[in-house]
C-alpha positions as CSV (number, residue, x, y, z in Angstrom):
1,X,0.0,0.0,0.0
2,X,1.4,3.3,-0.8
3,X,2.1,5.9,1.3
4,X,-0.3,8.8,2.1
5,X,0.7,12.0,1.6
6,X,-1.8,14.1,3.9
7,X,-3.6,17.5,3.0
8,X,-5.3,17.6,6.5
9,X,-2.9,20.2,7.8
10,X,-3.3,22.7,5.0
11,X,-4.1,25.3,5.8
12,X,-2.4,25.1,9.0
13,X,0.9,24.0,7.3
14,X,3.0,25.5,10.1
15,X,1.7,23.4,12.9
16,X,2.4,20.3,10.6
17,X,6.1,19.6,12.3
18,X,6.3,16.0,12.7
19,X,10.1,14.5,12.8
20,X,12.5,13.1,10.1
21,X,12.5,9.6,11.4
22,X,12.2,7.0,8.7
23,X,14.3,8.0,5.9
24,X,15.2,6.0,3.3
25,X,19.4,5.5,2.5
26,X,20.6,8.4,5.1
27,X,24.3,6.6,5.0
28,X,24.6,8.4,1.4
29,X,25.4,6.3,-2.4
30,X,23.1,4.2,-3.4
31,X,20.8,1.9,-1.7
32,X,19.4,-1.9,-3.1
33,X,16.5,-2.9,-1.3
34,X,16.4,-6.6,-1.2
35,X,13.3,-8.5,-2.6
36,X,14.7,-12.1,-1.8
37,X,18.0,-13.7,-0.8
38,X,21.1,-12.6,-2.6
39,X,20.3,-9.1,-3.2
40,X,23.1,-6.8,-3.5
41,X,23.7,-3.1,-4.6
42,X,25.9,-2.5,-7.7
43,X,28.8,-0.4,-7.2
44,X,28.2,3.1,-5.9
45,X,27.9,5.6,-9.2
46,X,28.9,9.2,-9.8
47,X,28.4,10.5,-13.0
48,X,28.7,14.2,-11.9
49,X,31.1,14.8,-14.9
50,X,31.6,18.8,-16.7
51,X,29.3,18.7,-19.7
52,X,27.0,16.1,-18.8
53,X,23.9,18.4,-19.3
54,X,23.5,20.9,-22.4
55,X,21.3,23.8,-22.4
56,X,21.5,27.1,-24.0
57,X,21.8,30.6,-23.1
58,X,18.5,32.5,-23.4
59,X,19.2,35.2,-21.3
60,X,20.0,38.8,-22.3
61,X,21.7,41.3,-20.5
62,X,20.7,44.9,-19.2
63,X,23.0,48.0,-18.7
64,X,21.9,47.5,-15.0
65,X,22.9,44.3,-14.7
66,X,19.7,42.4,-14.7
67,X,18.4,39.3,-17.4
68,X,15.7,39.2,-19.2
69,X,15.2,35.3,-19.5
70,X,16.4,32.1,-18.0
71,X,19.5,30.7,-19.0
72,X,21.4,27.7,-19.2
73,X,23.4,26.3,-16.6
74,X,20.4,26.7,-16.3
75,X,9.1,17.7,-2.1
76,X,6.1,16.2,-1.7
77,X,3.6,16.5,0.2
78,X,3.8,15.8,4.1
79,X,3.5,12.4,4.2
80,X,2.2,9.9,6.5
81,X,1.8,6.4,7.4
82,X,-1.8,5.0,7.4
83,X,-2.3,3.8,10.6
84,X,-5.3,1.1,9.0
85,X,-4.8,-0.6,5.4
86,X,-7.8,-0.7,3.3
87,X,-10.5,-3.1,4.2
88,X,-9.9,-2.3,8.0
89,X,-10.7,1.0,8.9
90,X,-10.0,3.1,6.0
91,X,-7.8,6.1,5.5
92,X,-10.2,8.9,6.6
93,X,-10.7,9.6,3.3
94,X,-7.3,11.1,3.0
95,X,-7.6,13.2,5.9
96,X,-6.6,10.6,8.8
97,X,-4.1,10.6,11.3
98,X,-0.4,9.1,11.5
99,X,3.1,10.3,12.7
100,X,6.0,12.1,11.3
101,X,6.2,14.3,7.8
102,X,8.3,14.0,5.1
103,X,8.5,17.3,2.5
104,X,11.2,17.3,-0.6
105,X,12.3,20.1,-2.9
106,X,12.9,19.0,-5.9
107,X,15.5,21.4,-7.9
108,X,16.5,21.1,-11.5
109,X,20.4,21.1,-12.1
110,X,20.0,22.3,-15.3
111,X,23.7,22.1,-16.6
112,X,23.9,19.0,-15.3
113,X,20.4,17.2,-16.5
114,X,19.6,16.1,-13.3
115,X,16.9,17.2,-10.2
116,X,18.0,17.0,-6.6
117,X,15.8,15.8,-3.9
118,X,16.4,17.6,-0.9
119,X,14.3,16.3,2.8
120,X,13.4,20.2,3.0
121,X,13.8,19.8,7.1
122,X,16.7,18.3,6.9
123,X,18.4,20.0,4.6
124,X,19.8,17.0,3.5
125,X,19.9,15.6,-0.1
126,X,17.9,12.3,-0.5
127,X,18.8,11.7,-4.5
128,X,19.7,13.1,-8.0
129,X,18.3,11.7,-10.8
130,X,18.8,12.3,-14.4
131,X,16.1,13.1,-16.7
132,X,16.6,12.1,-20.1
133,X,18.3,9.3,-21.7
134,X,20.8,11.5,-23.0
135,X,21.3,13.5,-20.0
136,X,21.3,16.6,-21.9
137,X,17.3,18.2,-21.2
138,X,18.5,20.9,-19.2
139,X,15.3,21.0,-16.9
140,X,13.8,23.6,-15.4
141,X,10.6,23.0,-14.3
142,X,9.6,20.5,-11.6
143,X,5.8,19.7,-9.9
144,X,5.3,17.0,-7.1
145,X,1.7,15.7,-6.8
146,X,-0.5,14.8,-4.2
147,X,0.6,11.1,-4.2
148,X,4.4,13.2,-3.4
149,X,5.5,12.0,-6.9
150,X,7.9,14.9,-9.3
151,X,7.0,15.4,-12.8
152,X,9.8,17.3,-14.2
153,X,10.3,19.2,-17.9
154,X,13.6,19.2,-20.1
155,X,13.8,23.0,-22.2
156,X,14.7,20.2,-25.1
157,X,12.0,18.1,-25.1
158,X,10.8,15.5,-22.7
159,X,9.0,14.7,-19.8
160,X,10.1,12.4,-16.7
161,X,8.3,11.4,-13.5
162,X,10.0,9.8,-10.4
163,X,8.5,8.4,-7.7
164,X,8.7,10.8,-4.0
165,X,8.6,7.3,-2.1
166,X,11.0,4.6,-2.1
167,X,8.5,2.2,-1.2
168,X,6.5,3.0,-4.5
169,X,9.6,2.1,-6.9
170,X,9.5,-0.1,-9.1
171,X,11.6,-3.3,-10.7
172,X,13.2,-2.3,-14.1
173,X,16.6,-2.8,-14.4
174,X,17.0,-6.8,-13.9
175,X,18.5,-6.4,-10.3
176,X,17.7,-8.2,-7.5
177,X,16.7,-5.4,-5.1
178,X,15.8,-2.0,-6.0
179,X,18.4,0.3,-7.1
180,X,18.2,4.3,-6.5
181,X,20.5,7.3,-5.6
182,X,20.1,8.4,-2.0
183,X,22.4,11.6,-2.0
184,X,24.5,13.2,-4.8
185,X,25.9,10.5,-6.9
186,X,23.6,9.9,-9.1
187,X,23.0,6.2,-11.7
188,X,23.3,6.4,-15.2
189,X,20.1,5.9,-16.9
190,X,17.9,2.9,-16.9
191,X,19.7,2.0,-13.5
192,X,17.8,3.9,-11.1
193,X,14.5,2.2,-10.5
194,X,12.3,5.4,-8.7
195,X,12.5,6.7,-11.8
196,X,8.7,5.7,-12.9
197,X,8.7,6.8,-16.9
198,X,10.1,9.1,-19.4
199,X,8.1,10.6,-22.2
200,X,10.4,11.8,-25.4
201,X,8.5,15.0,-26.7
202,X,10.0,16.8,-29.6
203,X,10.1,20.2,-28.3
204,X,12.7,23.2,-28.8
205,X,11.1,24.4,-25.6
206,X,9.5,22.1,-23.4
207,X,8.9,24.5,-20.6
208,X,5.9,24.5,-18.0
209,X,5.3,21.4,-15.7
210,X,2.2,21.3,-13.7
211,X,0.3,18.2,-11.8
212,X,-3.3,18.0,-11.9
213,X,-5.2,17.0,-8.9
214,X,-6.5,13.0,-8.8
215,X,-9.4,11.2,-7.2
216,X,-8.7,10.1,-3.6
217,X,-9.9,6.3,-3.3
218,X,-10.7,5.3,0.0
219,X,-10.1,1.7,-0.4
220,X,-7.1,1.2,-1.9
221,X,-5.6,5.0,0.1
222,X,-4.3,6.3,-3.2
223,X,-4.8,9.0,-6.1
224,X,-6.4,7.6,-8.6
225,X,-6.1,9.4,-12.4
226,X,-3.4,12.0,-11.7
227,X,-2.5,14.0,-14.7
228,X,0.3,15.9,-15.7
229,X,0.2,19.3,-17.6
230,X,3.1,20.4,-19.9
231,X,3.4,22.4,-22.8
232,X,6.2,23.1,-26.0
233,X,6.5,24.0,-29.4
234,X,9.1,22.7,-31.9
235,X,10.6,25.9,-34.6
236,X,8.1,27.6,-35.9
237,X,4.9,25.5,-35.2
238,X,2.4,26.5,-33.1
239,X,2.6,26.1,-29.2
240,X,1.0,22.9,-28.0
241,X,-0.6,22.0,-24.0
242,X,-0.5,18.5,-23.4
243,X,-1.9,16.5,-20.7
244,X,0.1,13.1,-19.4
245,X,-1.3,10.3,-17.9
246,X,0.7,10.7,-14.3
247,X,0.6,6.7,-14.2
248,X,2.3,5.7,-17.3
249,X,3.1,9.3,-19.6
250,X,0.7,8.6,-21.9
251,X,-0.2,11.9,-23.8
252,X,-4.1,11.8,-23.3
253,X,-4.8,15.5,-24.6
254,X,-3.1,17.3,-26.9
255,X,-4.6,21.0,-26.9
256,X,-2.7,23.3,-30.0
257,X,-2.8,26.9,-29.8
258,X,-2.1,28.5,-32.8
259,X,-2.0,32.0,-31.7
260,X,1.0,31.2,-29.6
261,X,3.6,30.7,-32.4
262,X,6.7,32.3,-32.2
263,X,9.6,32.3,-29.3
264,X,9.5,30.4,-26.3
265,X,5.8,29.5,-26.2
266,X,4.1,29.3,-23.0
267,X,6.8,29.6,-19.8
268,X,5.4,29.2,-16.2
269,X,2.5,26.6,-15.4
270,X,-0.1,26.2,-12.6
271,X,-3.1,25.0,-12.0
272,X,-6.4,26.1,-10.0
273,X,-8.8,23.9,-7.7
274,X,-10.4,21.9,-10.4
275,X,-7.6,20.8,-11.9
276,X,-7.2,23.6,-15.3
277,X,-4.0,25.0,-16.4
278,X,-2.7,28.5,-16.3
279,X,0.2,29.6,-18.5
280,X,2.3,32.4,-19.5
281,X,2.9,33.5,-23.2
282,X,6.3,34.4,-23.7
283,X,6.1,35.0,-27.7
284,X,6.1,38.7,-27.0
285,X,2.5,39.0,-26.3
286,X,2.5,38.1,-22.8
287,X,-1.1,37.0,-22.5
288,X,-2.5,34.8,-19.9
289,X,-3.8,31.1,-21.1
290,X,-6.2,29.0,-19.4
291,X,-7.1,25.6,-20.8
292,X,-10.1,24.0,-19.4
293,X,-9.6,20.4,-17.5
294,X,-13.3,19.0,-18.7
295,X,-13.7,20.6,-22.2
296,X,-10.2,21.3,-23.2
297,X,-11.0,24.4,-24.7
298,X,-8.5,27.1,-24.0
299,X,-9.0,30.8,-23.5
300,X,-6.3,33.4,-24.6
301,X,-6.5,36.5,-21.8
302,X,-4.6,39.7,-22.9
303,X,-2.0,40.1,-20.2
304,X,-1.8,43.2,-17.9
305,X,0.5,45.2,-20.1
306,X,4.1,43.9,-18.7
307,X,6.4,40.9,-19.6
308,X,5.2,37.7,-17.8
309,X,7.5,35.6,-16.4
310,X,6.3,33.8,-13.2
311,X,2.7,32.4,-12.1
312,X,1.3,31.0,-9.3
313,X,-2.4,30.3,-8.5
314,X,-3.6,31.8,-5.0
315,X,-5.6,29.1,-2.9
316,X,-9.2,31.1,-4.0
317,X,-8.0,30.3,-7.8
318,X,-6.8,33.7,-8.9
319,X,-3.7,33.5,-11.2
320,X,-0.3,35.7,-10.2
321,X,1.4,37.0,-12.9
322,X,4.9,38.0,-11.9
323,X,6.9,39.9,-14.2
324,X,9.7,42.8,-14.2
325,X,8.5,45.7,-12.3
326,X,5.3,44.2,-10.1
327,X,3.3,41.7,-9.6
328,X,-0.8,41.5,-11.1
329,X,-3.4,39.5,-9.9
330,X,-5.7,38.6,-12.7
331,X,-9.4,37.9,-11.1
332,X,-11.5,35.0,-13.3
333,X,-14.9,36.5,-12.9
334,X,-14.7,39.7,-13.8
335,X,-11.7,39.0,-15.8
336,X,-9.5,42.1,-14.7
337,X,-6.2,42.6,-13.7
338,X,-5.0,44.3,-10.2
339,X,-1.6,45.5,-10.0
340,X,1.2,46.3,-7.0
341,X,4.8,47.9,-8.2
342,X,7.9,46.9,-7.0
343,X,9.1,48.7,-4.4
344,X,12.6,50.4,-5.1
345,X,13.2,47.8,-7.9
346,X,12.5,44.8,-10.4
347,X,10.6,41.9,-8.7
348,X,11.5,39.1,-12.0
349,X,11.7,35.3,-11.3
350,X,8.9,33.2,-10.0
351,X,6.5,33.9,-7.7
352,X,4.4,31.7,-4.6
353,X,1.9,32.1,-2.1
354,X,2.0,30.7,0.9
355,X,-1.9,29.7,2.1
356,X,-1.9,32.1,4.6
357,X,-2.0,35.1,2.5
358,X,0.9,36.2,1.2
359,X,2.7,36.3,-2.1
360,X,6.6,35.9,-2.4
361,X,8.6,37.0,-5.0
362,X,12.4,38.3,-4.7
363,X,13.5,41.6,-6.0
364,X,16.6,41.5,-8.5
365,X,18.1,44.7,-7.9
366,X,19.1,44.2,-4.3
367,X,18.4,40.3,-3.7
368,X,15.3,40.7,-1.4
369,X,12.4,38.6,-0.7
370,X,9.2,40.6,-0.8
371,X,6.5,39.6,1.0
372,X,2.9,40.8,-0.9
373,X,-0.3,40.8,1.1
374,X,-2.6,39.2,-1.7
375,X,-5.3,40.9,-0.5
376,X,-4.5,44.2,0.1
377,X,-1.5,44.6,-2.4
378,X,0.7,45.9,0.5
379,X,4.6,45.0,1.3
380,X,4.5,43.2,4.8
381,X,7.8,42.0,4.5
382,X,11.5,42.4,2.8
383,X,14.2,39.7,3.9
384,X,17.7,40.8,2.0
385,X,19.4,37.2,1.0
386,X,23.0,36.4,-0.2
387,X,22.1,36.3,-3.8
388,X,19.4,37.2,-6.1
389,X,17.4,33.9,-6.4
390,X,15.2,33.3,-9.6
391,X,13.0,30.7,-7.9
392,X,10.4,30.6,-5.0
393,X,8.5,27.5,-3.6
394,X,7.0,27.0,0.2
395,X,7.7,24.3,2.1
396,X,5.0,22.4,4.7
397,X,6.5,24.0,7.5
398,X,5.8,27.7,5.8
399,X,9.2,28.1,4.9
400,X,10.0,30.2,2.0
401,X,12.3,28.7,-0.3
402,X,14.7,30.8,-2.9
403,X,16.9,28.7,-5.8
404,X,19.2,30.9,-7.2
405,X,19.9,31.8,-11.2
406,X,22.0,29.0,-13.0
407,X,23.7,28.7,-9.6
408,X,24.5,26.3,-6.9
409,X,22.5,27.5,-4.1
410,X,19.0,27.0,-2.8
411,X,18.1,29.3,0.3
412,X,15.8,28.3,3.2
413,X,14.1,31.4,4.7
414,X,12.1,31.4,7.8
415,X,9.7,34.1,7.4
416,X,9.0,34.6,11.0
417,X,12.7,34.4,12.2
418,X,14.3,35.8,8.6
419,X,16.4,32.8,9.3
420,X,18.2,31.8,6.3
421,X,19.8,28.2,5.3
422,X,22.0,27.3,2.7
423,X,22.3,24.5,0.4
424,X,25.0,24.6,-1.5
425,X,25.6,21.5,-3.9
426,X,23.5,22.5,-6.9
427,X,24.7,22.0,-10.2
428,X,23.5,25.4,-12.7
429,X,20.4,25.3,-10.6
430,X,17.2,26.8,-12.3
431,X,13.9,26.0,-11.1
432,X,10.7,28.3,-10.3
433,X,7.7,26.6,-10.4
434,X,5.8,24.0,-7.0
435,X,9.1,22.3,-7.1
436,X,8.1,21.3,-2.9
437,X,4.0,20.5,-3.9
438,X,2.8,23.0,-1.5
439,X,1.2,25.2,-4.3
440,X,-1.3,22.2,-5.5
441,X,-2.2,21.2,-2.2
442,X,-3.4,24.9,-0.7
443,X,-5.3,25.6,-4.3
444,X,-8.0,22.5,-2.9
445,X,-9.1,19.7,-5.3
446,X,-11.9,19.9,-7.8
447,X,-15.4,20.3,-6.7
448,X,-16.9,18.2,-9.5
């Protein structure tokens, strides 16, 4: 029986602190779980060689230092044990009881082709994975589901899940045992066995990544149907949205919007409560896209009037569009836009909120986070950090988390204590989108 990865504490994520206890592989290298006498793990792996990766450098420079686009070089869920299996007593309909939490960030090493698991309480990395047979996607976009499992996109093409649990990995490579990276050094492909599928897509940008809520089942205490939203366009075609069966990669949808056919295509990715995606044009027209989960029919909004660059979805479904100079909140209904400038500077990257009513995006200039009231449009809070990170996710425990531009740093920022905590080991790290889950869980799950 899989593990269930609990929403019962959103939106109270910062009372869910349970302990790391239960880790898989915390001596480091790789770990073979035995499935019968003679198991053994094959000799420890590190492919972390220069030039591994390939990706290529979008990004164009301003006379005040500042980029215009991403570069090369450029989690889960808390999770707990169900106290009953099915057939005696149920899961609580995904909203039972258990003990102890385990949340990952999952960051894209884009130069390297590879995405680092990191036990966000911890700080400790759990695994690196690459993502593509040829190890040269550079990925940039990564989304962990409610069942804790990452979906993660390759810029050239391709789409890879791997499972959040060890305990849901799966026999492939004709060991006894099951083979997987627990830290750093990484197995060459088709050896690691938590890596569930890949899906080849022929993309010259392969960008947004965004899982789809599923259907809780109380008997068996999974998610059934998860999907997977991405989206690409190959030369000069027009942009396509695809949606992935999150159990095998199938493409079940293929949704092609031909007003969308020029440059990058569509960049960040989210979805809302019932389960429909929300992207950002970057062809030059930076409009705001929503395709519908039921219908597939897809809207094309005229953007607020700035370049688009990040997007989250607030937990009362209203899409953040986070660009150079501000953020805009775009409101469904009435289908305007609401606007707050950046306060002595460019606010850029991505962009998250945190369930509790608060935006966070980090200003370029003078590497800040900024805290935005989502509400009100007021600051209510600036935390300077070391360096200007392109990235933002939230944690479980209501941490705010900040991966830097084609770096090697991730930053983990209490926003109560404007603690900060470093991981360094990245490889041309390059991630903004819900690279941790948090955003999927606080937008709720479809209400028919």
């Amino acid at each position: 029986m899989r593990r269930l990865y609990l929403l019962s504490c959103l939106p109270l994520a910062l009372a869910c602190n349970g302990s790391d206890s239960g880790r898989e592989g915390d001596g480091g290298g790789v770990v073979s779980i035995s499935v019968g006498e003679g198991g053994t793990a094959p000799a420890e792996t590190d492919d972390a060689t220069a030039g591994s990766g390939s990706g290529s450098a979008e990004g164009t420079g301003n006379a005040d230092g500042t980029v215009d686009d991403d570069g090369d070089g450029g989690g889960g869920l808390p999770s707990f044990d169900v106290g009953a299996p099915a057939g005696e007593g149920g899961c609580g309909g995904g909203m039972g009881g258990g003990t102890g939490t385990l949340s990952y960030n999952w960051i894209a090493n884009s130069a390297q082709g590879t995405v680092t698991k990191i036990n966000t309480q911890s700080m400790v990395e759990e695994g690196r994975y690459v993502v593509r047979p040829d190890g040269a996607g550079s990925p940039s976009r990564t989304s962990v589901s409610l069942s804790g499992d990452v979906g993660v996109a390759s810029r050239n093409g391709g789409a890879t899940k791997i499972y959040g649990n060890i305990e849901d990995c799966q026999e492939s490579n004709g060991m006894p045992g099951i083979q997987t990276a627990t830290d750093a050094a990484y197995l060459p492909w088709g050896q690691d066995e938590c890596i569930a599928w890949h899906t080849p897509l022929v993309y010259t940008s392969n960008r947004p990544m965004a899982w789809a809520q599923g259907d809780w089942n109380d008997v068996t205490c999974e998610y059934d149907n998860e999907m997977l939203w991405t989206s690409g366009r190959n030369g000069g075609a027009a942009t396509e949205v695809l949606l992935l069966d999150g159990e095998t990669g199938a493409v079940t949808q293929t949704v092609v919007i031909p007003e969308i056919g020029s440059g990058i295509g569509l960049y960040g990715g989210a979805v809302d409560g019932d389960g429909n995606f929300w992207g950002i044009d970057r062809s030059g027209a930076y409009n705001l896209i929503r395709v519908d989960r039921q219908t597939f029919q897809y809207e094309v909004i005229p953007g607020p009037g700035a370049g688009g660059y990040g997007l989250a979805v607030d937990s009362t479904g209203r899409p953040w569009y986070c660009a150079g100079g501000g953020a805009w909140r775009y409101e469904p209904g009435p289908g305007t836009w609401q606007s707050v400038p950046s306060p002595g500077g460019n606010l850029w990257g991505g962009c998250m909120t945190d369930g509790q009513g608060t935006l966070w995006h980090c200003r370029q200039q003078d590497s800040t986070l900024v805290g935005i009231d989502t509400e009100t449009f007021q600051i209510v809070d600036q935390i300077p950090i070391p360096s200007y990170a392109h990235g933002i996710s939230i944690d479980f425990d209501g941490n705010v988390w900040a991966v830097g531009f084609s770096s090697n740093v991730a930053y983990r920022v209490d926003p109560v204590t404007h603690t900060i905590d470093t991981f360094d080991q990245l490889v041309g790290a390059y991630t903004y989108s819900d690279m941790t889950g948090f955003a999927l869980a606080s937008v709720g799950t479809p209400s028919g």
